[in-house]
N, C-alpha and C positions, 0 to 999 in steps of 0.2 A: 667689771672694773677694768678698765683699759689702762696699762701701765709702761706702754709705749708713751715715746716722748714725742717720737717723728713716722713719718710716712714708714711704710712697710718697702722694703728694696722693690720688690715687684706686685704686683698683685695679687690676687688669688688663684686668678684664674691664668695669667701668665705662668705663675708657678707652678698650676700643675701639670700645663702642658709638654713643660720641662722633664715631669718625671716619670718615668718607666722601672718598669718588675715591681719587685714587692716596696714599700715604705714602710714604715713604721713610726709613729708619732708616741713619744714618752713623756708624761709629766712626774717631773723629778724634783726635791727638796733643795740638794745641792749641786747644781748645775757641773761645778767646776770636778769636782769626784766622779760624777756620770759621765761627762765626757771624758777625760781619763781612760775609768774603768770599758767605754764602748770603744772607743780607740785602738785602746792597749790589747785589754784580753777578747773582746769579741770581735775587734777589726771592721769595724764601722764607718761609715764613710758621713763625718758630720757636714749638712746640706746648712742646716740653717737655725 
């Protein structure tokens, strides 16, 4: 189910070219708390 309204900022493949060292991809309940909580206490750098 796709729950995008609009085009993606970049592509897939643009996007990963972008990224280096480790990533990490998390699927979370409440968005607004996990960002926060990755922010705050783990110091994460939110990409997208």
């Amino acid at each position: 189910m796709k729950l995008r309204k609009k085009d993606p900022w970049k592509s897939a493949s643009e996007y990963s070219k972008d990224l280096s060292g480790l990533t990490i991809n998390l699927l979370v309940e409440d968005i607004k708390r996990s960002i926060y909580f990755l922010q705050k206490i783990v110091k994460a750098k939110i990409i997208y």
